[in-house]
Residue frames relative to the residue before (quaternion, step in Angstrom):
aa qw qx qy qz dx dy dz
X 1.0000 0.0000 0.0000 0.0000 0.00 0.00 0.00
X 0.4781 -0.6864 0.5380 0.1036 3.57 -0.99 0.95
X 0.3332 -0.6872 0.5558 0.3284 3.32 -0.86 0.49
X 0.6937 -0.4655 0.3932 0.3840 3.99 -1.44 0.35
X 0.1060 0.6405 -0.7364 -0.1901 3.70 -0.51 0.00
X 0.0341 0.7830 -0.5557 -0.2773 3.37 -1.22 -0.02
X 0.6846 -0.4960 0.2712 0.4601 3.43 -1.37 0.80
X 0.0909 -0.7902 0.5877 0.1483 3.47 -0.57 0.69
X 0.1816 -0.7313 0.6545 0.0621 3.72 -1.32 1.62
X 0.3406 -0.7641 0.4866 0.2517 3.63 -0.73 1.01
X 0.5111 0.5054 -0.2355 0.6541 3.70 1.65 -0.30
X 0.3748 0.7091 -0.5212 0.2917 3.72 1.09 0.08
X 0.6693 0.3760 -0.2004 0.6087 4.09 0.61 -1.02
X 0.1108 0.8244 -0.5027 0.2355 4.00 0.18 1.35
X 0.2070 -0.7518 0.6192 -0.0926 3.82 0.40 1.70
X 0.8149 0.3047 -0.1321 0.4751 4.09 -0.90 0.75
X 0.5832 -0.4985 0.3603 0.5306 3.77 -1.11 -0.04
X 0.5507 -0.7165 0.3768 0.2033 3.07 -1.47 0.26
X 0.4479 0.6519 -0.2575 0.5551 2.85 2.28 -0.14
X 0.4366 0.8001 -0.3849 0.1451 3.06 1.00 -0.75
X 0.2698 -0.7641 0.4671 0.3537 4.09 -0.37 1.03
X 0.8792 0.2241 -0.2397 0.3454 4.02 0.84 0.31
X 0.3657 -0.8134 0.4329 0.1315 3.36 -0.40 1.36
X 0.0383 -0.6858 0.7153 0.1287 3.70 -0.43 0.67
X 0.3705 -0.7253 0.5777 0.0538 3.59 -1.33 1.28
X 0.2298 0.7396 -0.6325 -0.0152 3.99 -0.15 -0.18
X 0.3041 -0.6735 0.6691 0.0796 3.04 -1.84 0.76
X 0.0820 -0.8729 0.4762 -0.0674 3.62 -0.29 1.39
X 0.2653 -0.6609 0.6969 0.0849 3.38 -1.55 0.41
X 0.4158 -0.7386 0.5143 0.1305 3.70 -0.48 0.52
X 0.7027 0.3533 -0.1551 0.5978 3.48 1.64 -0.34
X 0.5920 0.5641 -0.3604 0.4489 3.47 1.17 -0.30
X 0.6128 -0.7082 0.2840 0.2056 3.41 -0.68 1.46
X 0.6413 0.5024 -0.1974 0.5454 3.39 1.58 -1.45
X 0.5920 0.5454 -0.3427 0.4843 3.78 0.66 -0.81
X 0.5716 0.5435 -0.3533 0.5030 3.95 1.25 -0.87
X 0.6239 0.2900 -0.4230 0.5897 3.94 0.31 -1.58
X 0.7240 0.4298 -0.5132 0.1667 3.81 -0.59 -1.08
X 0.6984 0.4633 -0.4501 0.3082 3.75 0.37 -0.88
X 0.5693 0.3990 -0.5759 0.4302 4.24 0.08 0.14
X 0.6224 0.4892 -0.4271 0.4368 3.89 0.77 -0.56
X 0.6452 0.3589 -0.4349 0.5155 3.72 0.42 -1.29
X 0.6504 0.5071 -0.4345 0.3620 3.98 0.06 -0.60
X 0.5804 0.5037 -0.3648 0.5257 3.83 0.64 -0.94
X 0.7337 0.5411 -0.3254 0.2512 3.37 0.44 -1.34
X 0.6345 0.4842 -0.1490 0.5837 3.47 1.74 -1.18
X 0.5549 0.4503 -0.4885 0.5007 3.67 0.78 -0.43
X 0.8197 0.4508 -0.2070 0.2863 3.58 0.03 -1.08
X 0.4636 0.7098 -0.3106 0.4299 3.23 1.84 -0.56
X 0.4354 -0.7012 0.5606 0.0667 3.79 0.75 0.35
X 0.7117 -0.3442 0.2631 0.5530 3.89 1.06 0.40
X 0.6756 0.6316 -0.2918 0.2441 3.21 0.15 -1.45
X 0.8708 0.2250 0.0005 0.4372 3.81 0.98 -0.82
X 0.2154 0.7564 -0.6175 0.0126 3.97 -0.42 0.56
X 0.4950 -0.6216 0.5973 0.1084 2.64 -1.86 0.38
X 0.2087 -0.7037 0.6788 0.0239 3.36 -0.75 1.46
X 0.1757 -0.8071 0.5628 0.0310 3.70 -1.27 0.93
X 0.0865 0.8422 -0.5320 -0.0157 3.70 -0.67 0.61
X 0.7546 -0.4802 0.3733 0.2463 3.11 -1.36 0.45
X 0.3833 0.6742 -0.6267 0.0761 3.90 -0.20 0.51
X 0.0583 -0.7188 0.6913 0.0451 4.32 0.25 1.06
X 0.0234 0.7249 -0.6827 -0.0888 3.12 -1.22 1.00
X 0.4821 -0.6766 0.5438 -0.1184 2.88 -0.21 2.70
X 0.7614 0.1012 -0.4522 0.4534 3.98 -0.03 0.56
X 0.6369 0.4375 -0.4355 0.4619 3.79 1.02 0.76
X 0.6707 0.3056 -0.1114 0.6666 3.53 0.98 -1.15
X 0.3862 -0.7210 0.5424 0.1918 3.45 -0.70 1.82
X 0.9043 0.1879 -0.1178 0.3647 3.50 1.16 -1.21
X 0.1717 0.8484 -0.4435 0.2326 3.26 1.58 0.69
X 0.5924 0.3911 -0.4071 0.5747 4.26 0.92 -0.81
X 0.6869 0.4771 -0.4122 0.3615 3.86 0.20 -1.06
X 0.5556 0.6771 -0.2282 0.4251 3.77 1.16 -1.04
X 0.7889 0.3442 -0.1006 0.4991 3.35 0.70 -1.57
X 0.6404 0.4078 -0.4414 0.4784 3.87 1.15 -0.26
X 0.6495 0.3540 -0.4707 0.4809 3.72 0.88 -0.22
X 0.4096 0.4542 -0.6366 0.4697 3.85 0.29 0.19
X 0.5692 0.6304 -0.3026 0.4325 3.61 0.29 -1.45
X 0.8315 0.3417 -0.0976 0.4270 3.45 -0.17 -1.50
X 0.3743 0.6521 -0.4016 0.5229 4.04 1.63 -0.01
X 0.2880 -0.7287 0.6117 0.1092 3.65 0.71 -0.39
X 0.8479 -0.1235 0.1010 0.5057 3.99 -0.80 -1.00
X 0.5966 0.6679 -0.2187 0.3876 2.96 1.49 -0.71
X 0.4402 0.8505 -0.2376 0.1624 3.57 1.67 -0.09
X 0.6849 0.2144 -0.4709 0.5131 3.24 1.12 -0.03
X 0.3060 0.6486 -0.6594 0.2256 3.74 0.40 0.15
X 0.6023 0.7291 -0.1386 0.2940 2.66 0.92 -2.04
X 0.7481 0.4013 -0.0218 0.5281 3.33 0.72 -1.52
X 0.6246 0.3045 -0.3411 0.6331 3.89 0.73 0.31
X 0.6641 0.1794 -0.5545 0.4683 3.97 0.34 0.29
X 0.7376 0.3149 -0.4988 0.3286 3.99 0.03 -0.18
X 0.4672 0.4521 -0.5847 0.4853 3.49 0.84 0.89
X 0.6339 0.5859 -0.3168 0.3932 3.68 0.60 -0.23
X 0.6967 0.2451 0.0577 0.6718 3.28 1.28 -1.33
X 0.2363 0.6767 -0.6871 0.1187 3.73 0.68 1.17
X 0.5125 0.6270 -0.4713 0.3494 3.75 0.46 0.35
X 0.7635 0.2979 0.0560 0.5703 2.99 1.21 -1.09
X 0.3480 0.6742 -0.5469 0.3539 3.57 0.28 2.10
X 0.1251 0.7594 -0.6144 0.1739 3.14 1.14 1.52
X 0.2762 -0.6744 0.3490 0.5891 3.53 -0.87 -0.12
X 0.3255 0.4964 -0.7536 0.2825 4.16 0.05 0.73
X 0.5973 0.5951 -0.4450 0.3017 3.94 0.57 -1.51
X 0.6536 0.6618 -0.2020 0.3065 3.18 1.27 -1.35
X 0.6263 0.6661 -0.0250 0.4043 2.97 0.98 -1.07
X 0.7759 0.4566 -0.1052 0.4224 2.83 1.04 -1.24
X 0.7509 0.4218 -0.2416 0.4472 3.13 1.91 -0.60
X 0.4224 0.4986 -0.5038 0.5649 3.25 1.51 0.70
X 0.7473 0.2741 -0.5331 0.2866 3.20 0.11 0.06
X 0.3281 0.7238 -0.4658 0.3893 3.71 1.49 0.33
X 0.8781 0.1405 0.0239 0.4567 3.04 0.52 -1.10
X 0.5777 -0.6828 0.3328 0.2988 3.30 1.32 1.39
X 0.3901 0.6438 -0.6060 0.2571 3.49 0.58 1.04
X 0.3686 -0.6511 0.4307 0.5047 3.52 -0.87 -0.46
X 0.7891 -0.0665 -0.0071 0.6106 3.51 -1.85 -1.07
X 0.0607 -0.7019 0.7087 0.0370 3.91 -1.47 0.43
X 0.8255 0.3516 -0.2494 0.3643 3.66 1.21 0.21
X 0.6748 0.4577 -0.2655 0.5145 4.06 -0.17 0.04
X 0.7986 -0.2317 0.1507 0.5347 3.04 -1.11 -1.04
X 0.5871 0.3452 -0.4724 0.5594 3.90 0.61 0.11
X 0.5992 0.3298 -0.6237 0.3784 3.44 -0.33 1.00
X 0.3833 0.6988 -0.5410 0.2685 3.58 0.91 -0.87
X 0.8129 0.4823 -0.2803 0.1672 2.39 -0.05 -1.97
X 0.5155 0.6268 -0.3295 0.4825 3.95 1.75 -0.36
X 0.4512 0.6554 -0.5819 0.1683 3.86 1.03 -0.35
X 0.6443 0.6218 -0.3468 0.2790 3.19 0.57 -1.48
X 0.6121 0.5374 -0.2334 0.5312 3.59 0.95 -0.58
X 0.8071 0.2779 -0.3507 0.3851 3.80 0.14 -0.91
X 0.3054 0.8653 -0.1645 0.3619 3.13 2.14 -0.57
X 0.7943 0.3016 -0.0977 0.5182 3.11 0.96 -1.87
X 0.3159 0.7284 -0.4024 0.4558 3.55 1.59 -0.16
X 0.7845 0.4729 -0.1595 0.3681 2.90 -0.01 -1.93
X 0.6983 0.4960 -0.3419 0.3866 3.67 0.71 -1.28
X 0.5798 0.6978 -0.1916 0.3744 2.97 1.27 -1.29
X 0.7429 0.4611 -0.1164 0.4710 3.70 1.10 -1.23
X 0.5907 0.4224 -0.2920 0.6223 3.51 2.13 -0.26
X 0.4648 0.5389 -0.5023 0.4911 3.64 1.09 0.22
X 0.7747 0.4486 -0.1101 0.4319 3.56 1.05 -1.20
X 0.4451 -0.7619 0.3365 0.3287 2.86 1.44 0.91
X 0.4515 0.6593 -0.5719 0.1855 4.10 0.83 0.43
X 0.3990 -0.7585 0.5035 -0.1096 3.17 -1.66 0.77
X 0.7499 -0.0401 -0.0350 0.6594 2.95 1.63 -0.45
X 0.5058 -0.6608 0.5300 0.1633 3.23 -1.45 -0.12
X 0.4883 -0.2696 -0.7964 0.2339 2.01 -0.90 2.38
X 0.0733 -0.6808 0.7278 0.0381 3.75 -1.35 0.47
X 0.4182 -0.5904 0.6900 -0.0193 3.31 -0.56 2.48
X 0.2119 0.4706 -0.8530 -0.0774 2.88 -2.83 0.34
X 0.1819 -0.6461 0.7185 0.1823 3.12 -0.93 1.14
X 0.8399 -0.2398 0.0739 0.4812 3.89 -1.20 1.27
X 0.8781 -0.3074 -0.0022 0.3665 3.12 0.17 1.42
X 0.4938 0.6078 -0.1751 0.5967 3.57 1.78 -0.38
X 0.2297 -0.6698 0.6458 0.2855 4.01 -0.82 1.17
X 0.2700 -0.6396 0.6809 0.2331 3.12 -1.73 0.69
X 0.0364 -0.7711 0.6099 0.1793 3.85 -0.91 0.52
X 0.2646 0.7029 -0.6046 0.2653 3.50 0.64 0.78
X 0.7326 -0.2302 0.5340 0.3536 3.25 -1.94 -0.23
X 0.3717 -0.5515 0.7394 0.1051 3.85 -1.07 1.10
X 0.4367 0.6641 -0.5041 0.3379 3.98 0.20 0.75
X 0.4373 -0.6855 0.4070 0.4162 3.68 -0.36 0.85
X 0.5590 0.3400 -0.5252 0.5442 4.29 0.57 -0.70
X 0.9492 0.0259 -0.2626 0.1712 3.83 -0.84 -0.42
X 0.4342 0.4208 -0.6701 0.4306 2.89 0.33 1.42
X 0.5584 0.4834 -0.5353 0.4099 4.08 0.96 0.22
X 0.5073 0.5332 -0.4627 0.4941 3.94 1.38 -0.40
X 0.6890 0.4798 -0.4497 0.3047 3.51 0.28 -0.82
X 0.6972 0.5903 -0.1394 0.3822 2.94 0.94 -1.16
X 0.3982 -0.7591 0.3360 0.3904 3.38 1.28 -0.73
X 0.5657 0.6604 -0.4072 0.2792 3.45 1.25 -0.11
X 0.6148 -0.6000 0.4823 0.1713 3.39 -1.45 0.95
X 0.5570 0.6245 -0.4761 0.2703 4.18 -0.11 1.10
């Protein structure tokens, strides 16, 4: 018997329409403080975007600052469809990413197991994030691309709509 690989889509965690003609890219930690204020902004930013803008999310835990940032990101991972639910309570509760805390919000939001050995099986995935974000030379947390381009502005809803070109 083989172990699972699964196909692994770096655009797989997709916030906004999918048509959408501009991709804002962010690389997150679930324990990192800045990645907490930024997600109601990156969200506002896509609610209000009228189509035009989503937000792809990956995996960059930085696992020798954020004790529980890998354990955090395989139960996002392990949420299945359920992933951005998932991903707005451990921004809510970045205090709280034991893996009982964990637990507890899958069962908010009617996921299943999201910790131990049924998360493992999600490494390969947060894994390929990560590699993926050291190709992209990121370093910290948050680390923006607006369509393929880093943005080093301010995580603020007016300039990241200048970057972006939208009109509010």
């Amino acid at each position: 018997m083989t172990d699972f690989q699964p196909v692994l889509d770096l655009n797989r965690h997709s916030y906004g329409s999918p048509q959408a003609p501009t991709t804002l890219l962010e690389y997150g930690d679930f324990e990192c403080p800045y990645c907490g204020a930024a997600a109601p902004v990156l969200r506002q930013l896509i609610d209000d975007s009228d189509g035009t803008v989503r937000l792809v999310y990956r995996h960059f835990p930085l696992f020798d600052k954020h004790p529980f940032a890998l354990t955090a990101a395989l139960a996002a991972e392990a949420s299945g469809d359920l992933f951005w639910e998932m991903h707005d309570l451990l921004f809510t509760h970045q205090n709280r990413l034991r893996d009982a805390d964990l637990a507890e919000y899958a069962a908010q939001i009617g996921a299943g197991e999201v910790v131990g050995e049924a998360a493992q099986a999600f490494r390969p995935a947060v894994e390929f994030d990560y590699l993926a974000g050291a190709e992209d030379d990121v370093r910290g947390t948050p680390t923006l691309f607006i369509d393929g381009k880093r943005y080093s502005g301010r995580v603020q809803l007016g300039a990241l709509r200048a970057a972006i070109g939208l009109s509010r």
